[in-house]
N, C-alpha and C positions, 0 to 999 in steps of 0.2 A: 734595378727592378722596374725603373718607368719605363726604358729601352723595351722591356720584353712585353709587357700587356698593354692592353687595347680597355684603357681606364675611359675612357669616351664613349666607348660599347659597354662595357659596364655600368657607368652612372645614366646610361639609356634605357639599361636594363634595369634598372634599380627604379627609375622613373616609372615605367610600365608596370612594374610593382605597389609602387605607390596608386596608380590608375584602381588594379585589380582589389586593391585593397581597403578604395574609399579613401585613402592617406593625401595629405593635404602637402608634407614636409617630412624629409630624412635628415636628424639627424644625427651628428656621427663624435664621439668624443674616442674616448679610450678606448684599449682593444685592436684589436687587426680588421674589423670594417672599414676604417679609416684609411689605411695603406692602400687596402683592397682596393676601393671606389677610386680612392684620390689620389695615389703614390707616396704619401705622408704619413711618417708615423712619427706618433707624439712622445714627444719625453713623459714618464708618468708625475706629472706635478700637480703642486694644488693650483697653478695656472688656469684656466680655461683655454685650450683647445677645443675647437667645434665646428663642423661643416654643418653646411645648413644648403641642402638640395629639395630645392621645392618641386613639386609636380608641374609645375612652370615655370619658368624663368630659369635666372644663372642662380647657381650655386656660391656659396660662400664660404673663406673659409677663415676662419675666426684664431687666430696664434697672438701669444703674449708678445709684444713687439721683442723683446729678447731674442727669440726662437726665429723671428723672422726669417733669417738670413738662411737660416736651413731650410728653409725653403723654396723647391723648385717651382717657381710658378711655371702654369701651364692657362695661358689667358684665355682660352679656349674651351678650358674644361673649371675654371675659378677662378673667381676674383678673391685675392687676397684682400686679406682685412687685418693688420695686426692693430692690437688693442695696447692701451700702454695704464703704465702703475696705478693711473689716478684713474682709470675706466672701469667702469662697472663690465666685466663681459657677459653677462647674464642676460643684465637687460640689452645691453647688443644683438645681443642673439633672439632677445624675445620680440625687438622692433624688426626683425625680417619676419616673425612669424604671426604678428597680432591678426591679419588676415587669416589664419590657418584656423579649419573646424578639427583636426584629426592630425595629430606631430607623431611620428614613429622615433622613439628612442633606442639608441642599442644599448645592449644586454652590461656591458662595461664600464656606462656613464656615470661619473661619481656622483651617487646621494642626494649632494652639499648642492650640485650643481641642477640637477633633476629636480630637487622640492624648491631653489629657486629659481626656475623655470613656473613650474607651477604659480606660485605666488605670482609671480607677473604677471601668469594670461590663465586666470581663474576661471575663463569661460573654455579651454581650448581642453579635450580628450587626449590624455599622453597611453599609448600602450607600447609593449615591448616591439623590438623592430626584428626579432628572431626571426619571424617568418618567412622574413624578406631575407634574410641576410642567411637563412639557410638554405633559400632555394636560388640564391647569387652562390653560396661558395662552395656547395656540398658535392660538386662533381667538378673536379681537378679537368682545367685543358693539358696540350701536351706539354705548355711551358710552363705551369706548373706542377705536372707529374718527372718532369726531367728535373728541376729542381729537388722537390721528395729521393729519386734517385740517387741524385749526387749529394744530399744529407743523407741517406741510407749508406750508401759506399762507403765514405768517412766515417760513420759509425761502425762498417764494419771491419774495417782499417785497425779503428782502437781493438773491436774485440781478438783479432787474431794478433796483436802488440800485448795484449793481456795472457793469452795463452803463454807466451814465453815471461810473464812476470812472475817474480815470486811473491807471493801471498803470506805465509807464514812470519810470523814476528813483526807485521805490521799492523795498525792499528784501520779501523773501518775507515775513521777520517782521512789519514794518510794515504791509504787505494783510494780516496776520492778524490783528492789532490792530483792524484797519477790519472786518474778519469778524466777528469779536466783537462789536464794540460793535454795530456793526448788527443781528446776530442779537437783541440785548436791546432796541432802539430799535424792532424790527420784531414784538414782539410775544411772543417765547419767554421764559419765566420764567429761563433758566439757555443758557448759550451753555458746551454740553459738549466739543466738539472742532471744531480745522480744519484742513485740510491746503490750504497753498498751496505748488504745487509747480510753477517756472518753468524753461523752456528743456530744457536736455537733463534738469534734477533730476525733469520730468512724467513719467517712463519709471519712476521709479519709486514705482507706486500709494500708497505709503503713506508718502510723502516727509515728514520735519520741515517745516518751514520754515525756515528759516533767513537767513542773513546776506548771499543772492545778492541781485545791485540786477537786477531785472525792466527789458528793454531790447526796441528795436524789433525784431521778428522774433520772437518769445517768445512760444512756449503757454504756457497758466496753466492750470493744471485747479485747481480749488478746491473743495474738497470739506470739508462744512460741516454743524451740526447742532446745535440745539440741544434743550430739554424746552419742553412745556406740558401741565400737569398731571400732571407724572411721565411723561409719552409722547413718544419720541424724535419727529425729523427725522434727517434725513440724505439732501444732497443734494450732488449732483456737479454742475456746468455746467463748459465748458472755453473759455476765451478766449483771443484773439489780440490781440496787438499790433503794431496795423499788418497792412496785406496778406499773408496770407497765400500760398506756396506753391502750387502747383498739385497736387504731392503731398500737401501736408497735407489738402488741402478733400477730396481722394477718399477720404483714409484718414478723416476726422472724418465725410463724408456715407455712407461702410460703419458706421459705428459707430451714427451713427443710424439708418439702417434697421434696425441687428441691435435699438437699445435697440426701436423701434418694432415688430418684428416679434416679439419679445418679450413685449411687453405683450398684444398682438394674442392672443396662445399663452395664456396664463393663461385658465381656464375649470372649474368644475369636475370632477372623476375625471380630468384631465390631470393625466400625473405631472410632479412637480418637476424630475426630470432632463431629461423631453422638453421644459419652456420654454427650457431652458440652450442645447439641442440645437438649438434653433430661431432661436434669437440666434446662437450660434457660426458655424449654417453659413454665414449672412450675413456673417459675415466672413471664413471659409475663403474664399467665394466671391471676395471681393474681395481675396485673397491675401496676408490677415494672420493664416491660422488659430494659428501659432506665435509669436504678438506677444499673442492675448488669454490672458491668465497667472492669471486668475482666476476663481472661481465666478460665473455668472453675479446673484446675489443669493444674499440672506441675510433672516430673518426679523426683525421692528422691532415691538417694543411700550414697555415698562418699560426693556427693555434696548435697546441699539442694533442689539446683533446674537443673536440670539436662534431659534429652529427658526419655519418650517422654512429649507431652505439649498437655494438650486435651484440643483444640480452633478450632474453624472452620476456614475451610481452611488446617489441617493438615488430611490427608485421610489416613493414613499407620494405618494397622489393629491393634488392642491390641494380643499381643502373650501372655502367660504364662510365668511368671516369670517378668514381668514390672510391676512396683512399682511406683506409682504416688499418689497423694491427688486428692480428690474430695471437691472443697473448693467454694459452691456457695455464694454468699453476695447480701446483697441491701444496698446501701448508698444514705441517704439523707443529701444534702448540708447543715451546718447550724442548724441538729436536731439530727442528730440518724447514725448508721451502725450497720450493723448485719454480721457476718459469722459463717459460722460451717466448720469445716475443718476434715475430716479423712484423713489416708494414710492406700491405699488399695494396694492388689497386686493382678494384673489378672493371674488363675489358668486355669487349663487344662480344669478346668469344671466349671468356672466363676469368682468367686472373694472370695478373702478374707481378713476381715475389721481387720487390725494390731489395731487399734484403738479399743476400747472396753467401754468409758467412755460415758452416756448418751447422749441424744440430746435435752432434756427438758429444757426450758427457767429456767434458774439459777436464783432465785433472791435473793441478797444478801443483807446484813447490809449496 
């Protein structure tokens, strides 16, 4: 990951942020700002991790002497600082910043570590460091969009590995198990999450898995995701076991025209709310407007879910280089759910679908 970005033009750019914003200090704990800026990502411990990028001067960067060693320094872009057992790192951190009228915190930062912060420099204005850290990541370069890709590919790798699996007599958890390993067998460095969610448990989007044995008559929506190169997937497909219903095939083929009609809508100065807009009504149309219960997408980099969020009510235009899914669903209480999910990315001259894996009702064993 340090090979491929230009972290040096980023924490430059990060700087001029801080300029535009009155901001005195960035700093960076938990979460994927940290990677972002510095090439470093933290183990999640009750440690203190912390970069500390002033509006002037060199940058810091604060690691439990433990951790050190994982550490690629880059003298140019940080001075390492590891802290050891008997050190306070709080107030480490707080003596680079006693100088500071105005500290930008990211959104990630544990608690424990932000309130003592505070306590140290009771004169100093903490607010959140969102604004900065969404107008640094929210539009993918190409080596981040190539990345996105080759986690898209691998996710679609499992999904058409799934198409020849049998489903029936196995339990939700156990097709999660097979999610997993496949996601790793198929190319992603790390198999982050998945939802296999059967029978009537598909109605609800963000089902566990759990302990139901998957049987004839049974949607599976399976929604899935892993990293490569620190860059999510995240992908939906929705199968049947065995022939499905007549109802079912109308409410799964409204779903894909809305995901279809969807992607179609992505272009840029189209606002975020009007591709939602444009998915939804395809399925108002087919008379499940009060069955789709979610935003139509969500943005996909570093993180899984990340800006921008195509929902109504959000009007900021689609630019070139934001990266988000188009993931429309219907769920019925008590019977059925459906989604189909891509992650696109809007281009200079409309969209382009990282996802490549069909959109035909799967029906499985």
């Amino acid at each position: 990951m340090n090979a491929v970005f230009d972290h040096a033009g980023r924490i430059s750019a990060a700087r001029a942020l801080l300029a535009d914003h009155d901001l005195d200090v960035l700093l960076l704990s938990g979460g994927p700002d940290l990677p972002y800026l510095m090439g470093y990502e933290a183990m999640p411990l009750e440690r203190l991790t912390m970069a500390v990028i002033p509006r002037d001067g060199a940058a810091t960067l604060f690691v439990p002497e433990l951790e050190a060693p994982r550490v690629e320094v880059v003298p140019e872009l940080f001075e390492l600082r590891p802290w050891t057992e008997t050190e306070d790192p709080v107030v480490l951190v707080a003596d680079r910043c006693r100088a500071a009228r105005r500290v930008a915190v990211t959104d990630q930062t544990w608690a424990v570590f932000l309130l003592g912060l505070q306590r140290e420099l009771p004169g100093v204005e903490f607010v959140s460091a969102r604004p900065l850290s969404r107008a640094l990541r929210v539009r993918k370069d190409p080596a981040e969009v190539e990345l996105l890709r080759r986690a898209a590919h691998a996710a679609d790798r499992v999904v058409t590995r799934l198409e020849a699996t049998r489903f029936s007599g196995r339990s939700e958890h156990e097709l999660s198990d097979v999610v997993a390993r496949m996601t790793l067998d198929q190319g992603s460095d790390v198999a982050t999450f998945r939802i296999v969610a059967s029978g009537p448990n598909a109605a609800s989007p963000h089902h566990e898995p759990g302990p139901r044995v998957i049987g004839e008559g049974d949607a599976v929506v399976v929604d899935f995701g892993g990293k490569v190169g620190g860059y999510c997937s995240d992908t939906t497909r929705t199968f049947h076991v065995g022939a499905p219903p007549v109802e079912f095939v109308e409410a799964y083929e409204a779903v894909r025209r809305a995901q279809e009609a969807g992607v179609a809508a992505v272009a840029p100065g189209v606002a975020a709310q009007d591709v939602d807009a444009v998915a939804r009504s395809v399925i108002a149309g087919a008379g499940y407007a009060e069955r789709f219960i979610h935003r139509l997408g969500h943005g996909i980099g570093l993180d899984v879910h990340e800006d921008p969020y195509l929902v109504d009510g959000n009007r900021e235009p689609l630019e070139a280089g934001m990266a988000f899914s188009i993931e429309p669903g219907v769920y019925l209480p008590g019977r059925f759910g459906i989604r189909i999910e891509d992650i696109v990315v809007c281009t200079a001259t409309g969209v382009d679908s990282l996802n490549q894996s069909h959109h035909d009702l799967r029906i499985v064993e």
